[in-house]
N, CA, C and O of each residue as an XYZ file, in Angstrom:
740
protein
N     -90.765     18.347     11.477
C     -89.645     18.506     10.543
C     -88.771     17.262     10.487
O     -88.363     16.798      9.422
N     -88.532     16.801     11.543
C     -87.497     15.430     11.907
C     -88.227     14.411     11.105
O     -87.469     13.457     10.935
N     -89.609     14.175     10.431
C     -90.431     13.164      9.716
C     -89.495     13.025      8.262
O     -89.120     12.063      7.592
N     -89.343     14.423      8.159
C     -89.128     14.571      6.257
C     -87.286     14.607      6.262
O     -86.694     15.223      5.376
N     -86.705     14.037      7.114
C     -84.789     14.108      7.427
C     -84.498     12.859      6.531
O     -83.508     12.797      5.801
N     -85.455     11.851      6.643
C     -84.979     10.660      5.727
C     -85.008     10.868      4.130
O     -84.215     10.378      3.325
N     -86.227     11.800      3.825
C     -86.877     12.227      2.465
C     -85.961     12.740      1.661
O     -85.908     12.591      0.441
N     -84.989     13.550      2.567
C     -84.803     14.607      2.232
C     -83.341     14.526      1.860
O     -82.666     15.369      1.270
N     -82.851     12.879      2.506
C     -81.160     12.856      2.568
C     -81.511     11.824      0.913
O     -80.734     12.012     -0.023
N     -82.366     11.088      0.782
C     -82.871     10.738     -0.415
C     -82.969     11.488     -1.888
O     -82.751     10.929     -2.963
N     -83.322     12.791     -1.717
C     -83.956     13.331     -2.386
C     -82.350     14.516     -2.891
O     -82.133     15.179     -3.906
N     -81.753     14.357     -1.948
C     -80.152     15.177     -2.517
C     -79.185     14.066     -2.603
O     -77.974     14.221     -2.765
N     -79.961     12.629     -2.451
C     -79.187     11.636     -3.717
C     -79.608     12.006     -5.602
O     -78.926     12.319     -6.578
N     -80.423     11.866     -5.469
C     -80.948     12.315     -6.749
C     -81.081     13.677     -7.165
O     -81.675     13.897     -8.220
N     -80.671     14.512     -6.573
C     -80.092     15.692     -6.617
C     -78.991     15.772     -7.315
O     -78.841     16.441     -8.337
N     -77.803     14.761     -6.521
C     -76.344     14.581     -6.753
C     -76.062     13.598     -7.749
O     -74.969     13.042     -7.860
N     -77.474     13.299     -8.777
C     -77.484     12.730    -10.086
C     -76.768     13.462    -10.992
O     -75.629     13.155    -11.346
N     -77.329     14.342    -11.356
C     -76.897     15.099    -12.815
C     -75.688     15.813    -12.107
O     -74.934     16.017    -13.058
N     -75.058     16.319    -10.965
C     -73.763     16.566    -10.501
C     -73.142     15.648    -11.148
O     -72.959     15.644    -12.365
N     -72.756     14.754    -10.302
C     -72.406     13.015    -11.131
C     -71.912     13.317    -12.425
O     -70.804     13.683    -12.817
N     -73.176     13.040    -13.102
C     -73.090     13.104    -14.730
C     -72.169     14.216    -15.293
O     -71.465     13.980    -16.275
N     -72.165     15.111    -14.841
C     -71.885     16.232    -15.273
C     -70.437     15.960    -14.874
O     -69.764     15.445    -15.767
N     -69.801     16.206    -13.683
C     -68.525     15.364    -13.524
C     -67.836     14.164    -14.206
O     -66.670     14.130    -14.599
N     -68.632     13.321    -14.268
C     -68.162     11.953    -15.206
C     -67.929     12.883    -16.771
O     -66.777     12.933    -17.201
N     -68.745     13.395    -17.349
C     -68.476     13.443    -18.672
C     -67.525     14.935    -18.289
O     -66.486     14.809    -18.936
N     -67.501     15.612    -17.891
C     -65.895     16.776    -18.005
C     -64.839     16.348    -17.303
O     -63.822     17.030    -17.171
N     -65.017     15.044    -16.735
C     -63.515     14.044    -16.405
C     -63.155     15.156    -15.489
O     -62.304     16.032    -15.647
N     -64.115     14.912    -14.324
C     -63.523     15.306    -13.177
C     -63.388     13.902    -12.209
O     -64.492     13.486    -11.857
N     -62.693     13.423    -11.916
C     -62.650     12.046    -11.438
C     -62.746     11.981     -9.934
O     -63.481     11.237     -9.284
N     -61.743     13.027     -9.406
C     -61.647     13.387     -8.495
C     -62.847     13.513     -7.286
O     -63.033     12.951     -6.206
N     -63.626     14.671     -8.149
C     -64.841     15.305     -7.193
C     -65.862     14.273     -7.732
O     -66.799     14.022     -6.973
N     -65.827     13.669     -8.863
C     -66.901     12.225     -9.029
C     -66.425     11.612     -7.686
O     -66.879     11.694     -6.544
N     -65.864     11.276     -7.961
C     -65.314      9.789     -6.638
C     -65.889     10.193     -5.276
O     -66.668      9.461     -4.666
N     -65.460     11.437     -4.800
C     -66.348     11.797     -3.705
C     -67.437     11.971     -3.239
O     -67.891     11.668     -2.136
N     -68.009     12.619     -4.349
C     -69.660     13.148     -4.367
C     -70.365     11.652     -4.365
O     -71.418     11.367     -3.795
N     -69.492     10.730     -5.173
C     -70.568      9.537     -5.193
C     -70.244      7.974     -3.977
O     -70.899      6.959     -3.738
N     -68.986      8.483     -3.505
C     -68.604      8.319     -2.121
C     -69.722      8.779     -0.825
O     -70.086      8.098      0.134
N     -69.981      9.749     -1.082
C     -70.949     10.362     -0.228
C     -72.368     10.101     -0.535
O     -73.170      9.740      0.326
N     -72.727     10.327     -2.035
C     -74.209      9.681     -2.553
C     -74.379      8.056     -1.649
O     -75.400      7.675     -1.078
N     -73.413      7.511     -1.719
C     -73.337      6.077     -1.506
C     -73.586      5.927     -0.170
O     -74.352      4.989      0.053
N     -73.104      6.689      1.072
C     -73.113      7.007      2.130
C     -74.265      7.345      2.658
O     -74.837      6.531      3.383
N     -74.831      8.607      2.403
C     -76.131      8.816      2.688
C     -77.329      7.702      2.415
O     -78.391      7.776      3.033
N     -77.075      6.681      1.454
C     -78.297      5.695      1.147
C     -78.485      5.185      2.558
O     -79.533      5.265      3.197
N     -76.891      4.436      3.135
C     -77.112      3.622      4.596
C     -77.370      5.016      5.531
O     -77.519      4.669      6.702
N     -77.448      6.184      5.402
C     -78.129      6.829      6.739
C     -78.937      7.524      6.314
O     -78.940      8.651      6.810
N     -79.855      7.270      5.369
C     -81.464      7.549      5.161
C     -82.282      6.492      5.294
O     -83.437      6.888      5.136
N     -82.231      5.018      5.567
C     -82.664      4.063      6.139
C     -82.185      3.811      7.693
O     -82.978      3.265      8.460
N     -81.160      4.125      8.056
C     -81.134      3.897      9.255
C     -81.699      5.019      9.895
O     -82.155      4.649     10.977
N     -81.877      6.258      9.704
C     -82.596      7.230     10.321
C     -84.164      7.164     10.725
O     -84.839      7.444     11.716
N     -84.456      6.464      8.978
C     -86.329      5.996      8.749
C     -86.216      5.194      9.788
O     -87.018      5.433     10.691
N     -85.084      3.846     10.050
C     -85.559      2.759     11.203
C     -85.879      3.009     12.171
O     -86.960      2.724     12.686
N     -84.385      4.011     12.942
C     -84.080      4.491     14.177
C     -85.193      5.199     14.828
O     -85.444      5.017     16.020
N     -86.106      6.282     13.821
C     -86.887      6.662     14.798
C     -88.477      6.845     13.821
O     -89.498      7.522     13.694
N     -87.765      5.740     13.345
C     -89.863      5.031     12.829
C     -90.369      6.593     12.037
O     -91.106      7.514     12.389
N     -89.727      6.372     11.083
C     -89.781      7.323      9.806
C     -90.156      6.985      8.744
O     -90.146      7.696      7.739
N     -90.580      5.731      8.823
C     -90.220      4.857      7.001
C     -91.837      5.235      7.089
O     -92.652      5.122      8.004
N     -91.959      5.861      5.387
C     -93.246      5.538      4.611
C     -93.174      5.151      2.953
O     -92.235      4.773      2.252
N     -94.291      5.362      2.722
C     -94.359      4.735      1.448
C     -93.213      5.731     -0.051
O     -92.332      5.464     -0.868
N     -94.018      6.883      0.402
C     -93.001      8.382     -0.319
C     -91.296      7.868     -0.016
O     -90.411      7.837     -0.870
N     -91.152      7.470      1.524
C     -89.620      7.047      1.389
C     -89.220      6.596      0.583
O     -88.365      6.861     -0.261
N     -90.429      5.143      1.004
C     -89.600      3.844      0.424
C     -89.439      4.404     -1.393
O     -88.431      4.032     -1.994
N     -90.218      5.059     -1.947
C     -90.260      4.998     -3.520
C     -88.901      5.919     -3.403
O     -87.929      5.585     -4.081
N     -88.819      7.122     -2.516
C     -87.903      8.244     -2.972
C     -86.160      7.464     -3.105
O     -85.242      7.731     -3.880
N     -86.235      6.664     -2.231
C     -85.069      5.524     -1.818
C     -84.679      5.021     -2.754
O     -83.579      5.301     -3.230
N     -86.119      3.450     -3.661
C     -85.720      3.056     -4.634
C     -85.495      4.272     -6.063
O     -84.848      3.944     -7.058
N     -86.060      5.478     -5.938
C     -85.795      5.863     -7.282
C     -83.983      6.498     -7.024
O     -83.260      6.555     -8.019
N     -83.578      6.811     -6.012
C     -82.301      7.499     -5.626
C     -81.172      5.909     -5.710
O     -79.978      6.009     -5.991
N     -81.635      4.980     -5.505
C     -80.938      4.002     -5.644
C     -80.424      3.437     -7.499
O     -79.334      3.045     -7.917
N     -81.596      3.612     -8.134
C     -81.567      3.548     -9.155
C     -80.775      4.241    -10.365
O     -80.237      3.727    -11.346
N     -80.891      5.692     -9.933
C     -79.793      7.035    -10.769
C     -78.586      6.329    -10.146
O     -77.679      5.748    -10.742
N     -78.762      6.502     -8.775
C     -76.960      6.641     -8.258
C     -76.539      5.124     -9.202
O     -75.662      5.165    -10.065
N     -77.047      4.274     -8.988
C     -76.317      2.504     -9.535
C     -76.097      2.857    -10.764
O     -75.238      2.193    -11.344
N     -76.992      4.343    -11.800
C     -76.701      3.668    -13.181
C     -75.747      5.038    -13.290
O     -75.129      5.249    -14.333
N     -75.685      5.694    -12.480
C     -74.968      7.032    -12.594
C     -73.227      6.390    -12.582
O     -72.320      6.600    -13.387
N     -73.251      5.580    -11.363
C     -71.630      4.601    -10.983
C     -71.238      3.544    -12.022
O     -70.069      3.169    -12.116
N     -72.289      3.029    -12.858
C     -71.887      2.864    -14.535
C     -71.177      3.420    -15.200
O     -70.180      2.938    -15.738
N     -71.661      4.804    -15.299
C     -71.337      5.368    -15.974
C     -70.250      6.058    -15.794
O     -69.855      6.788    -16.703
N     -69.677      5.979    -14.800
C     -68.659      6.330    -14.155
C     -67.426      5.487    -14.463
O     -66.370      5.624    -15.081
N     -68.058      4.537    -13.736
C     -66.930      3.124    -13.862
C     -66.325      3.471    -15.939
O     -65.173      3.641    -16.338
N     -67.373      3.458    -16.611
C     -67.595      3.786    -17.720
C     -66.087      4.753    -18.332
O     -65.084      4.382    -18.940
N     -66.406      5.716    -17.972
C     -65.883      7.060    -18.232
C     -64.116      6.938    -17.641
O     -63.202      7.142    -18.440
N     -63.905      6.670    -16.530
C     -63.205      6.332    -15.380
C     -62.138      5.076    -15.545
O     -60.909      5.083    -15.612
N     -63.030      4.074    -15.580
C     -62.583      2.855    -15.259
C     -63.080      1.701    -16.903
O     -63.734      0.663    -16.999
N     -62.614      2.267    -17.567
C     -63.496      1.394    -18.507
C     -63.136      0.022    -18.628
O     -63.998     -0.600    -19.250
N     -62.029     -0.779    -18.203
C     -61.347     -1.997    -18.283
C     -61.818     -2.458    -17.601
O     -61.360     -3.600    -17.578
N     -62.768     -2.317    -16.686
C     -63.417     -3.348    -15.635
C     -64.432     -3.680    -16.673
O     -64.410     -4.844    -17.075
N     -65.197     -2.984    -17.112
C     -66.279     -3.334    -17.831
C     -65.654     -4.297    -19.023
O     -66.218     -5.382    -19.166
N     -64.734     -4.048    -19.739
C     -64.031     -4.634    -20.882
C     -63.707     -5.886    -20.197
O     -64.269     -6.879    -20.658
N     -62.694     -6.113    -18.902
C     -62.200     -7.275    -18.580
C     -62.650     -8.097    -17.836
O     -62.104     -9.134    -17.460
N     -63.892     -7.611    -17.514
C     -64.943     -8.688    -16.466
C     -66.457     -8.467    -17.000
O     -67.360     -8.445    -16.164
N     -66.783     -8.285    -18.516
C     -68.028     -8.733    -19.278
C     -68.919     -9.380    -18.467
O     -69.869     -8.795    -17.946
N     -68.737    -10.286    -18.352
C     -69.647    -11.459    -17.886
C     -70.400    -11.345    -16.807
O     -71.542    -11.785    -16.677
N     -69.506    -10.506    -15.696
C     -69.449    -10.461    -14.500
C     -70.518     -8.920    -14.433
O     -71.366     -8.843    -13.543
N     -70.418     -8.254    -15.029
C     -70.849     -6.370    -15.187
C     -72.086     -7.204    -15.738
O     -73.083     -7.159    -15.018
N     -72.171     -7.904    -16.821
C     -73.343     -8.420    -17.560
C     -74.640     -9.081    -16.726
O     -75.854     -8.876    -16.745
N     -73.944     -9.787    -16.144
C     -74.791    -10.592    -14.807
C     -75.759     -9.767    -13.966
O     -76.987     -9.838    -13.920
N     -74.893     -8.943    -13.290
C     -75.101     -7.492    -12.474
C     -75.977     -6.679    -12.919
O     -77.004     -6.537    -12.256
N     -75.821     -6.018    -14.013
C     -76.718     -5.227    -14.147
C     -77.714     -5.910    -15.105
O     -78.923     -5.740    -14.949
N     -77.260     -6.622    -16.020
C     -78.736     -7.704    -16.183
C     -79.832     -7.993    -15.456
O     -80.982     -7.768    -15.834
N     -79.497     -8.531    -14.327
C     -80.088     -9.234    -12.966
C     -80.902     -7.616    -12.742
O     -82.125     -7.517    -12.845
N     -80.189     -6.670    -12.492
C     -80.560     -5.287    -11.956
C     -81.906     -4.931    -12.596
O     -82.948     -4.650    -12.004
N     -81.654     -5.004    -14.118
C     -82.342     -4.340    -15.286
C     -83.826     -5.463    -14.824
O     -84.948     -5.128    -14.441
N     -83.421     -6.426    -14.986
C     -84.911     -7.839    -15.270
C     -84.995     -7.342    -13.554
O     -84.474     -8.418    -13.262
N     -85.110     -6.947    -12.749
C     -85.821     -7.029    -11.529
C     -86.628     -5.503    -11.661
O     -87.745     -5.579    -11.148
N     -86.375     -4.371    -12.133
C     -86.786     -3.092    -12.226
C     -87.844     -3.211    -13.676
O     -88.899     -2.592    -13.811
N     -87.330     -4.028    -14.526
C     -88.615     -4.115    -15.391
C     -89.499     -4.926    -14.745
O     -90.305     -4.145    -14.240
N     -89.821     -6.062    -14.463
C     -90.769     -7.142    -13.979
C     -91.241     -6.356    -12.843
O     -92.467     -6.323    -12.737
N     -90.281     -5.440    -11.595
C     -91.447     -4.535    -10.830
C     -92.415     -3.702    -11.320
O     -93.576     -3.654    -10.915
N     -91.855     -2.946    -12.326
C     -92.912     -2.020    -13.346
C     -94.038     -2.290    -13.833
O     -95.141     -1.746    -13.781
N     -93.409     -3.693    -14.579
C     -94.519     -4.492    -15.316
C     -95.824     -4.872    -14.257
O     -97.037     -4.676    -14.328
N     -94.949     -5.504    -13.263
C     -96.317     -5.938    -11.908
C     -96.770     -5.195    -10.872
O     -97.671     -5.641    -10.162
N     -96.281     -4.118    -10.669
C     -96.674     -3.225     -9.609
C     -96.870     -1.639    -10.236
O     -97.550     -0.750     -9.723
N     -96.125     -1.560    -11.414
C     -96.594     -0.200    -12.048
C     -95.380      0.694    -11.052
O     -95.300      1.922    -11.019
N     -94.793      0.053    -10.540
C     -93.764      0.976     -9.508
C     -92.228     -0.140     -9.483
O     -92.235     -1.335     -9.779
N     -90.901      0.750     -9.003
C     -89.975      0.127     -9.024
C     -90.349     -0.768     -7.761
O     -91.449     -0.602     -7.232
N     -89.495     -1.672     -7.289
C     -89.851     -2.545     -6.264
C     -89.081     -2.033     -4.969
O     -87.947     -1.626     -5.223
N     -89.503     -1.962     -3.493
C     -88.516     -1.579     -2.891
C     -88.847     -2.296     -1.936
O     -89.801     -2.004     -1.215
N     -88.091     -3.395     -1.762
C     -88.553     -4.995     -0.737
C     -86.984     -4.279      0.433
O     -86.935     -4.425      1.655
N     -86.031     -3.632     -0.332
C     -85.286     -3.576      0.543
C     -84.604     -5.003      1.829
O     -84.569     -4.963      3.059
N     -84.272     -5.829      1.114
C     -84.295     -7.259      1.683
C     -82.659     -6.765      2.025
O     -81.905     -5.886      1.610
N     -82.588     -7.987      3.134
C     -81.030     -8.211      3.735
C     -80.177     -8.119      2.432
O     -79.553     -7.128      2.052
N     -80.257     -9.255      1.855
C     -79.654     -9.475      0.488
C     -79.234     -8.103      0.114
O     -78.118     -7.589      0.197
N     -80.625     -7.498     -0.416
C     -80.121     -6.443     -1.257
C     -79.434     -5.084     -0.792
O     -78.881     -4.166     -1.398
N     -79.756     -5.400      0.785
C     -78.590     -4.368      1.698
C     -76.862     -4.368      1.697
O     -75.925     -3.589      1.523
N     -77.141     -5.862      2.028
C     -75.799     -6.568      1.639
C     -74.875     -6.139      0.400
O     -73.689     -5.809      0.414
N     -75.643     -6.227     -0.524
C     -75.181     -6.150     -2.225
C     -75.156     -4.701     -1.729
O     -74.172     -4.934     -1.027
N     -75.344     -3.676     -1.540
C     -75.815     -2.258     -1.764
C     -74.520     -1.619     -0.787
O     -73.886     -0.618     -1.122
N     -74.325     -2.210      0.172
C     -72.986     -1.775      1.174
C     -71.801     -2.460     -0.111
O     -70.984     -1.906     -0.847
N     -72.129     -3.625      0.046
C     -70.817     -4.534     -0.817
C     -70.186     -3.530     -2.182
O     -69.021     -3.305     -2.508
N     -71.801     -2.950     -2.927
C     -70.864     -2.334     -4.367
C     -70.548     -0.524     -3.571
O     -69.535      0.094     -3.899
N     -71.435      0.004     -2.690
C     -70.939      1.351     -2.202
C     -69.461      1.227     -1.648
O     -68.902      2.306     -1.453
N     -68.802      0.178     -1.388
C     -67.522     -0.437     -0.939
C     -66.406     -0.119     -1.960
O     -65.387      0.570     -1.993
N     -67.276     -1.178     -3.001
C     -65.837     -1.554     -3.958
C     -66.032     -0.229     -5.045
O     -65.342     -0.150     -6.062
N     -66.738      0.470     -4.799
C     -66.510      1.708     -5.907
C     -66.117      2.767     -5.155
O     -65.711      3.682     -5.870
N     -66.077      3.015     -3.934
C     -64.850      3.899     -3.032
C     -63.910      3.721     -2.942
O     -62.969      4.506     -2.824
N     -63.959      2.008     -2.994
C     -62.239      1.665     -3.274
C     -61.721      1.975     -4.949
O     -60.768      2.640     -5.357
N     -62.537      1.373     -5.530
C     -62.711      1.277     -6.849
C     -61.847      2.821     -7.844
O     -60.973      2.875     -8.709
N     -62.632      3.789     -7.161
C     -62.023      5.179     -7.445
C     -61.294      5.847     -6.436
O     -60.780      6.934     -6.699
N     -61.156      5.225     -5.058
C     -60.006      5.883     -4.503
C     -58.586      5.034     -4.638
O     -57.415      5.403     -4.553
N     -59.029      4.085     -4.818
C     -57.353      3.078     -4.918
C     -57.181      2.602     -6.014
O     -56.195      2.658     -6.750
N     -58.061      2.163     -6.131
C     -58.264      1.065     -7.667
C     -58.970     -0.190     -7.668
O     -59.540     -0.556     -6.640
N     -58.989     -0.850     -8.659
C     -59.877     -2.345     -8.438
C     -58.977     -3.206     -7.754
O     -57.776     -3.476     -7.782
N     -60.272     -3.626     -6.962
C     -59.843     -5.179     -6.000
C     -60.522     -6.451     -7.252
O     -61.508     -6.266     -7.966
N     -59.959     -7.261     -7.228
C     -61.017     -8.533     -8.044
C     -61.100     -8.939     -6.893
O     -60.871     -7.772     -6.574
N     -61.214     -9.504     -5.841
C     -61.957    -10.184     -4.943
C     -63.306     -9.334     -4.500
O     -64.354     -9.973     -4.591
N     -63.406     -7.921     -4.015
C     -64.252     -7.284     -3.975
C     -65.189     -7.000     -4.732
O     -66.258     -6.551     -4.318
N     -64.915     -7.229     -6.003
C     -65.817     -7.105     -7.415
C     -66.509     -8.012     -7.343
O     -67.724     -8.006     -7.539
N     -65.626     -9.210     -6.961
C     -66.535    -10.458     -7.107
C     -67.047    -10.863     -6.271
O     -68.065    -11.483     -6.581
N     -66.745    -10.800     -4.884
C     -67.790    -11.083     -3.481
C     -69.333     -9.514     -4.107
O     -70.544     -9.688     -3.969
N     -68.886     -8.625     -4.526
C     -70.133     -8.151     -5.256
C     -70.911     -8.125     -6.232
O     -72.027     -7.608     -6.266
N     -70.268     -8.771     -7.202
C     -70.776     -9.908     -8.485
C     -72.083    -10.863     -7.442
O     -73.312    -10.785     -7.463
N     -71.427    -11.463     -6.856
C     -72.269    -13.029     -6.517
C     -73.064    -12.402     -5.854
O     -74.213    -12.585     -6.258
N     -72.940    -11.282     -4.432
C     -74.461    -11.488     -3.673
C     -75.543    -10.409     -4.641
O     -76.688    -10.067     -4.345
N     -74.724    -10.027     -5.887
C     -75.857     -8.797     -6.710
C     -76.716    -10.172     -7.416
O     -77.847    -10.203     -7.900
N     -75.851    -11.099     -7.284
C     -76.307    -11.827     -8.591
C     -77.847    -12.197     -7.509
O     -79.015    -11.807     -7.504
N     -77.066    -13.097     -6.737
C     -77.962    -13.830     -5.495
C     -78.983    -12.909     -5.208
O     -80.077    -13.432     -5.418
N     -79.063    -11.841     -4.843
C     -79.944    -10.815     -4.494
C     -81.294    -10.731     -5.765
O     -82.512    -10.870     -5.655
N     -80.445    -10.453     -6.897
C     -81.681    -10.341     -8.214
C     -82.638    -11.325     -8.136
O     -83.864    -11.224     -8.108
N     -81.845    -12.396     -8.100
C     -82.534    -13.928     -7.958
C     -83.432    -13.894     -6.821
O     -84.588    -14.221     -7.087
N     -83.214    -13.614     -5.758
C     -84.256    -13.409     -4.907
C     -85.322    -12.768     -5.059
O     -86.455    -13.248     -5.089
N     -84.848    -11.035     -5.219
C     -85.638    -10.044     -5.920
C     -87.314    -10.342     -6.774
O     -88.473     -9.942     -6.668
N     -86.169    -11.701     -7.986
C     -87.347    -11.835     -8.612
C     -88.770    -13.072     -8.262
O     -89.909    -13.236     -8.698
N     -87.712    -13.867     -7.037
C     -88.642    -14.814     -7.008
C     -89.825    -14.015     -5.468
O     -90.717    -14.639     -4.894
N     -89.451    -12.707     -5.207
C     -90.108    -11.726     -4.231
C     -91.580    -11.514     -4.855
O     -92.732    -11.655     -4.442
N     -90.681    -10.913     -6.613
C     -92.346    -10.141     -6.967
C     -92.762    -11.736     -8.005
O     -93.334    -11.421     -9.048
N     -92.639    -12.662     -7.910
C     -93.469    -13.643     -8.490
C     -94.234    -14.133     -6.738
O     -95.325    -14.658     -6.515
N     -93.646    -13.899     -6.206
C     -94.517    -13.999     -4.789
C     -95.867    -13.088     -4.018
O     -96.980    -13.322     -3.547
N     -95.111    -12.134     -4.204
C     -96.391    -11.068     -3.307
C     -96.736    -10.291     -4.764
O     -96.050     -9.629     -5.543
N     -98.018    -10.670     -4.734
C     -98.934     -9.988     -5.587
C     -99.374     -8.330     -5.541
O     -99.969     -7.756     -6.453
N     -98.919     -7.682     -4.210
C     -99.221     -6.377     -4.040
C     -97.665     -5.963     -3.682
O     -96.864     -6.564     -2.965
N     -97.470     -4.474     -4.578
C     -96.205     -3.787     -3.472
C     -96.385     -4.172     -2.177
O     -97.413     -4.500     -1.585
N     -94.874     -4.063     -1.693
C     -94.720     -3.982     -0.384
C     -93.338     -3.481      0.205
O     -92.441     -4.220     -0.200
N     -92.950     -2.643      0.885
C     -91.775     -2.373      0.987
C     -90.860     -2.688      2.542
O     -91.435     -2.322      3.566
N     -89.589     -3.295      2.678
C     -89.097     -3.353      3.613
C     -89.202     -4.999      3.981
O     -89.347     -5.460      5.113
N     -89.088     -5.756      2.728
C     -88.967     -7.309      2.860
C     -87.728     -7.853      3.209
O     -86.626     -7.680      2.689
N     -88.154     -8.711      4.408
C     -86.548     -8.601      4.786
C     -85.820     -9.890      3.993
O     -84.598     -9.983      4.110
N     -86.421    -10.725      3.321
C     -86.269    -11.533      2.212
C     -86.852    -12.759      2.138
O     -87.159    -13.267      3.216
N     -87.095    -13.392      1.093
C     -87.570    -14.688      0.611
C     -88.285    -15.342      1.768
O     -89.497    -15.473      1.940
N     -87.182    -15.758      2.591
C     -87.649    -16.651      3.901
C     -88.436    -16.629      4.670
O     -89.088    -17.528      5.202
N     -88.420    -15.003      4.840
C     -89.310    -14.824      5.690
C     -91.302    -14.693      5.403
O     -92.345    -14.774      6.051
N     -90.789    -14.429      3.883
C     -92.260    -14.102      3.079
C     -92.625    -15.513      3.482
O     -93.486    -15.760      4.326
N     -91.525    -16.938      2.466
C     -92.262    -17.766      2.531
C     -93.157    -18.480      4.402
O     -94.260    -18.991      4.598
N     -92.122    -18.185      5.269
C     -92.697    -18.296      6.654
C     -94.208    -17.343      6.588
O     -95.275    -17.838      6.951
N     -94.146    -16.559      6.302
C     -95.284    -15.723      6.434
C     -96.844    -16.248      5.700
O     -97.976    -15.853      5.980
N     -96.410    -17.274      4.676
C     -97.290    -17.486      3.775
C     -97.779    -18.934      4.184
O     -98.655    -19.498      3.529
């Protein structure tokens, strides 16, 4: 039973999708902010659980990237609904971000027929950094320094991301990034 604990904290992320949604659009702000406070939460202890006691498989790794994927575009839509002046007053910056986001999830599709889940430092980094500034984000309000120390390593991260799958020709999940591939190669 203890095999399927990582699966499973995954799998009531994407559960707590259409909750989300459903909150964002009847402008409940409140119980959004939390639920996706907590969505955000569970990502770092369904990988550290897979680490801790050598849980990670392939079903994870996909259940992970697809729960990563709703929740990021679900907190759009949020920010959206919620917060819409971030998006209005930092264009460029939202543009970058989920640009970068969008061109790394198509080009995995395109080359692996699957989202990519390299799970690299980087993209841990970026993944604590925006679960950060959108707890703050909807419990206090916007930081611009926090936006933007998560602007740059999302940006930095994509960029990696993509020069990952122009690298390894087969999925692979749990890359701890660039450097180490290229050492490996």
């Amino acid at each position: 039973m203890l095999r399927h604990v990582p699966n499973l904290i995954s799998g009531s992320r994407l559960f707590a999708g259409p909750i989300l949604v459903w909150l964002a659009a009847t402008h409940r702000e409140e119980a959004f902010a939390w639920l996706m406070v907590a969505s955000l939460a569970s990502d770092a202890v369904d990988g550290y659980v897979a680490r801790r006691f050598h849980l990670q498989s392939r079903l994870g790794a996909a259940l992970d990237s697809a729960a990563d994927v709703s929740t990021l575009a679900i907190a759009g839509y949020g920010i959206h609904v919620f917060r819409p002046e971030v998006w209005r007053d930092h264009a460029l910056a939202c543009g970058l971000v989920v640009g970068g986001w969008l061109l790394v999830c198509a080009i995995a599709l395109l080359r692996y027929g699957r989202l990519s889940s390299f799970h690299t430092l980087l993209s841990k980094a970026s993944g604590y950094a925006f679960g950060l500034f959108l707890a703050v984000l909807f419990v206090h309000g916007f930081e611009p320094w926090l936006f933007y120390a998560l602007a740059v390593l999302s940006v930095v991260g994509s960029v990696e991301e993509l020069a990952l799958l122009w690298r390894l020709p087969q999925w692979r999940t749990d890359v701890k990034g660039l450097w180490w591939v290229l050492r490996e190669q």
